[in-house]
N, C-alpha and C positions, 0 to 999 in steps of 0.2 A: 504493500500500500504506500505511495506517496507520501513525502512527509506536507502537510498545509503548514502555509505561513497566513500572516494578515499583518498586512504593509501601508504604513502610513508616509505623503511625503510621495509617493512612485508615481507620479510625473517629475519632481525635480529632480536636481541635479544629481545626489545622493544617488535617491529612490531608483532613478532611471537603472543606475548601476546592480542596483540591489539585487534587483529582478534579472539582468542578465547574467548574473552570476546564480540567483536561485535558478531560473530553467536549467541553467547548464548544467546543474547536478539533480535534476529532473525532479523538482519541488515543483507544489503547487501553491500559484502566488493571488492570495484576494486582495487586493488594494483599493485603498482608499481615493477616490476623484471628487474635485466639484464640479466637473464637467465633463460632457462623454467621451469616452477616448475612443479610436482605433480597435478593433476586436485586438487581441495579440496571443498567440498560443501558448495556454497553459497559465493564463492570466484571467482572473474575475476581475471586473471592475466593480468597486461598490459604489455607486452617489450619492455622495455625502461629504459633512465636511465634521470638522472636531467638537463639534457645538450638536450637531445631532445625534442623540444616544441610540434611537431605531437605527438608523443607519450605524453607526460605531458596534454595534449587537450583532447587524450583518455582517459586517466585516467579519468581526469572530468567528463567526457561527461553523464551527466546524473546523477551525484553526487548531494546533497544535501549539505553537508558538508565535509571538508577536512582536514584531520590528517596530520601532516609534519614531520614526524618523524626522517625521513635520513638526514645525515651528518658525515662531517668527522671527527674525534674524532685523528688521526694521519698524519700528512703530513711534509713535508721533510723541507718545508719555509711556509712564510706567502702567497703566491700564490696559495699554494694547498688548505690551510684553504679558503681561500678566493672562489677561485673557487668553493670548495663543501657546503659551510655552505652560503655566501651572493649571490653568483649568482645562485645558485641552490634554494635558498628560493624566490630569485626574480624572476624565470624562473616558480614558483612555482605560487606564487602572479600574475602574468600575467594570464597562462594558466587556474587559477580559473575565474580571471575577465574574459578572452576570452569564458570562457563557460557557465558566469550563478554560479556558486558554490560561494556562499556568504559566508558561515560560515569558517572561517581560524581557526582553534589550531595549535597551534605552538610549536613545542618544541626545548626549549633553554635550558640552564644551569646555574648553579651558577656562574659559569667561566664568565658570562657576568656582572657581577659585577665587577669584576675587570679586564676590559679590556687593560690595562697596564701589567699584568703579565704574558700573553703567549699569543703567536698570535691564540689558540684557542680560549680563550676567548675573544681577541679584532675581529674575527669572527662572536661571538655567539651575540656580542653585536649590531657587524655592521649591521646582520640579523634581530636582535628583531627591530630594526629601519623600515629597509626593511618592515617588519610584517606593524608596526605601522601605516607606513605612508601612505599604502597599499588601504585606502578608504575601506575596507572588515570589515566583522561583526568578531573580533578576540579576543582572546586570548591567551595569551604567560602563557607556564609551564615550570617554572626551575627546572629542579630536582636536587638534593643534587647527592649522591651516589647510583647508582642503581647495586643492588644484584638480585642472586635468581639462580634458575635451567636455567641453560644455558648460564651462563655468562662468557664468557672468560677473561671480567678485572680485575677482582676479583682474580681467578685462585692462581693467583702465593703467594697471601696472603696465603691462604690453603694451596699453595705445602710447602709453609717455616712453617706453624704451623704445619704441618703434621710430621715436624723435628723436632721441638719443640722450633722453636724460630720465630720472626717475625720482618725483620728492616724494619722500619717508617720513615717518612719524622721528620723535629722535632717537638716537640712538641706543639700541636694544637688541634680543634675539629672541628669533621664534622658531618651532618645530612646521613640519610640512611634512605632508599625508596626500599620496596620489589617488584622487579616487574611489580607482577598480583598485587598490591596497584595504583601503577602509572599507568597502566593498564586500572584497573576500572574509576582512576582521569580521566583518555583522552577522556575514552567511556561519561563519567557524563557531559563535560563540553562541548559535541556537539550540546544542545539544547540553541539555543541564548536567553538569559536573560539579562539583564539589571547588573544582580548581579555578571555577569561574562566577558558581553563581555567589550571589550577595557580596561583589568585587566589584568596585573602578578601575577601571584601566586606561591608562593613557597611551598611546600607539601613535609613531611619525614612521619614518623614512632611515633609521634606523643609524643618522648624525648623531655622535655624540656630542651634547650641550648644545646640536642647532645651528640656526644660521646666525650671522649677524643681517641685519637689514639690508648693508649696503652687500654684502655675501650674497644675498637673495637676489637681490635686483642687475648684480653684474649679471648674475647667474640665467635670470632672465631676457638681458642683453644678447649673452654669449649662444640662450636659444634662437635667438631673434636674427643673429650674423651680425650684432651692431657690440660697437665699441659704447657706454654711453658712462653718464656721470650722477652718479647719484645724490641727491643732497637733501639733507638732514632740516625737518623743517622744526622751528618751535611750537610746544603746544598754541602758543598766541595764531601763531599763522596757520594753523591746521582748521582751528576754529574759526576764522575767517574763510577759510577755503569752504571750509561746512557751509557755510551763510550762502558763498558763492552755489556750493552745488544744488544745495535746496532752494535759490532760485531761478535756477537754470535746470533742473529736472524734478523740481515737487518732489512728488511720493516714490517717485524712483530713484532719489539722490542715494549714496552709496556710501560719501562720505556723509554722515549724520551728525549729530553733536555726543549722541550717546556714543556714537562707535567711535568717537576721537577719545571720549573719555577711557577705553581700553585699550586702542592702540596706543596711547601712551606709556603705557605700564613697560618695563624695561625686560620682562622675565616671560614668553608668551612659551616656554621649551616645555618639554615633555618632562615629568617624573621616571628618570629611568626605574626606579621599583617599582613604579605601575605600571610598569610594559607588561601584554600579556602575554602567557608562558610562549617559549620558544615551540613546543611541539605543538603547538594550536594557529600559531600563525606566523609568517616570519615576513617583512616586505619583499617585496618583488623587485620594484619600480624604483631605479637611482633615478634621485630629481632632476638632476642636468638632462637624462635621458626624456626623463615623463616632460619635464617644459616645453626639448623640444617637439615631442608630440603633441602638447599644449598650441605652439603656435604655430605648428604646421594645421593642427586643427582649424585654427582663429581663422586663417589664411582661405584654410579652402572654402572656409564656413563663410565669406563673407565680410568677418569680424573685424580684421585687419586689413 
């Protein structure tokens, strides 16, 4: 028999992933939509969103285990974070008890380490609690920085190396996670083991202490063919830049005030002790490698 997942999040960037790694080891994937998708083989789509419990129940219904991928990553105050990252994970955590579906993965963020720094991350933290206290067979996955084919937060890094310069928060380092890496991690750690469940884990690309920022963005240079310069901006001028982005793209701005308040922070690296075990998953993907599949991506995509 098939093992069932029930997937929240698979239409984005993540999720897309999830799914093509769940087929390929011949699972069945119910996912969550707010709108109709494409038939796709060996995929339910359920209609719904994290606010409706009928629907969140379908999802389950008949699931084995449950991936939590969605949330919201941009919102306007601490009410929207709230609504989409804690009650949407606790709408989550109910309609698994309501059905049977024991196994929770959970995905959170670095940003819950410091939940003091941006009402995303005093979200992603209030969530992981939510997880915790849940009585469910779980585990929580923070990712560092996730890249790869199909990424729109990344983007704008390439569109400035692609000029040949790159401004950065100031200077710090952070961990980076390809993907189809974080991908395979989500698919590995649905089988409940003793070595996994009721654990945080943190998972990158498997640098030791990380990039430094301006490391990162040669780095995305050198995928790109271009020599370029990166430079260090103050939190003053990042916060000005937010002003600029939010009124020049509204609700799609990228840089936000909240997300300047955490790319600030000097430490975004992974916990090597919370790396998970070596025989359950190990990365694939060198980043200089995955980038430039990144921008050969962008390129053909369009994007670049």
């Amino acid at each position: 028999m098939k093992q069932a997942i029930a997937l929240t999040g698979g239409t984005g960037f993540v999720g897309r992933h999830v799914i093509d790694i769940a087929r390929a080891q011949n699972m069945a994937v119910r996912a969550l939509t707010r709108r109709p998708q494409k038939p796709q083989h060996g995929v339910t789509w359920i209609e719904g969103s994290l606010s409706g419990s009928d629907s969140l129940k379908q999802l389950c219904d008949g699931a084995d285990t449950l991936i939590h991928v969605a949330g919201v990553v941009n919102a306007p105050d601490r009410k929207g974070f709230e609504d989409g990252n804690v009650a949407g994970t606790l709408a989550m955590v109910d309609a698994a008890k309501a059905m049977g579906t024991q196994r929770f993965v959970h995905v959170s963020s670095l940003a819950a380490r410091e939940p003091d720094l941006s009402n995303y991350g005093w979200s992603k933290a209030k969530a992981e609690k939510v997880v915790a206290a849940s009585g469910l067979d779980w585990t929580i996955m923070r990712p560092p920085a996730v890249y790869g084919p199909g990424d729109g937060e990344m983007l704008d890094l390439f569109k400035m190396a692609q000029r040949g310069f790159v401004m950065l928060p100031p200077e710090g380092r952070l961990s980076l996670i390809h993907v189809t890496d974080l991908a395979r991690l989500l698919v590995a750690l649905l089988p409940s083991d003793e070595t996994v469940t009721s654990h945080i884990f943190e998972a990158d690309d498997g640098v030791e202490g990380g990039w430094t920022h301006k490391q990162f963005a040669r780095a995305i240079g050198t995928a790109l063919g271009r020599s370029i310069k990166p430079f260090s901006m103050p939190p003053a001028m990042l916060k000005l830049a937010s002003k600029a982005d939010l009124a020049a793209r509204g609700g799609d701005a990228k840089l936000t005030a909240d997300r300047v308040s955490y790319l600030c922070h000097d430490d975004w690296t992974v916990d090597p002790a919370k790396r998970p075990p070596g025989n359950i998953w190990q990365p694939q993907i060198d980043t200089p490698d995955g980038l430039r599949q990144t921008a050969l991506w962008y390129k053909k995509s369009g994007w670049l």
